[in-house]
N, C-alpha and C positions, 0 to 999 in steps of 0.2 A: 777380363781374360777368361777365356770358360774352354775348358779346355776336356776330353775323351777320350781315353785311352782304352783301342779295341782290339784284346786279344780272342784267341778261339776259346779261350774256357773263360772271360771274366772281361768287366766293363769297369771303367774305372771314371767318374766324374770330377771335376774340381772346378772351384771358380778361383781365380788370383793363387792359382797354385796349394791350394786348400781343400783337400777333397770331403764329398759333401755326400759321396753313394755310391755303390758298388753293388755291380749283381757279378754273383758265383756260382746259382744254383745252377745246375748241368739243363735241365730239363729248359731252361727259359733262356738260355746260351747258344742250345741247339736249333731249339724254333728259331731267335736271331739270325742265328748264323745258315740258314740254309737258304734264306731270301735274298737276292738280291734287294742293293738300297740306296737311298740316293740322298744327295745333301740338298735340303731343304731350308730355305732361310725366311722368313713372314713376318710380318707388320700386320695384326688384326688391333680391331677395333671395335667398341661397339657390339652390337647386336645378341644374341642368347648364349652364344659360346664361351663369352671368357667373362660376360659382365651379366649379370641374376638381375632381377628387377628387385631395388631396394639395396644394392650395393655399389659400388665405387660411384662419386659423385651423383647420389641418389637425385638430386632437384634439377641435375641439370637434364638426366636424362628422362625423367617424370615428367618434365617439361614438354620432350618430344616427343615420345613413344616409350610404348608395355611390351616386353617379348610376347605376350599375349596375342596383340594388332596382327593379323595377318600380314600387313603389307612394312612391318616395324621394319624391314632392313632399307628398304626403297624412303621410307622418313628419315631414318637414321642420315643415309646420302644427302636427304635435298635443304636437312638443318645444321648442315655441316658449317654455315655460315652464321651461326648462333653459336660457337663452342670458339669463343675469345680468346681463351686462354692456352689454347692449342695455336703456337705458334711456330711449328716448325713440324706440321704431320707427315715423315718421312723414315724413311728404315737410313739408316746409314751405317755401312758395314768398311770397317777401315781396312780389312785383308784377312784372308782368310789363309791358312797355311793346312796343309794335310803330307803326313810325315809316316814313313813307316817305321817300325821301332822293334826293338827284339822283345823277348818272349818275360824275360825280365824286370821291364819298364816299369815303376810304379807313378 
């Protein structure tokens, strides 16, 4: 359960009702809060964003491709058929709720 509570002066995070960060400074509340923003929900995998070369499942992905390789994202795709253990590659999101809340709310 990961939950965000967004007021105009302060962000409040938790996972399972547990909070885990909070931003208060005025100055990073203000650039927030003057954008427009949209909820965004992703399933990445793979490639130089989230996985380094020599970290998570180092052998398996040595095996395919180097973020180095020019063409590593188009490899990463077409060995998708070698990664076993990946039995269920999908996002599944069971509901999503958005609540407005008073000024109070922690």
């Amino acid at each position: 359960d990961y939950t965000i509570i967004w007021h105009k002066n302060k962000m409040i995070f938790k996972i399972d009702d547990k909070e885990y960060g909070r931003i208060t400074d005025k100055q990073i509340m203000d650039k927030i809060n003057k954008n427009e923003h949209f909820l965004v929900l992703a399933l990445t995998v793979g490639g130089d964003l989230n996985f380094n070369d020599g970290e998570i499942l180092r052998a398996h992905k040595e095996a395919i491709f180097s973020n180095s390789e020019p063409n590593h994202h188009i490899k990463f795709f077409e060995a998708i058929h070698l990664w076993k253990d990946w039995k269920d590659p999908s996002l599944v999101i069971d509901y999503i709720r958005i609540f407005t809340t008073n000024e109070s709310e922690e």
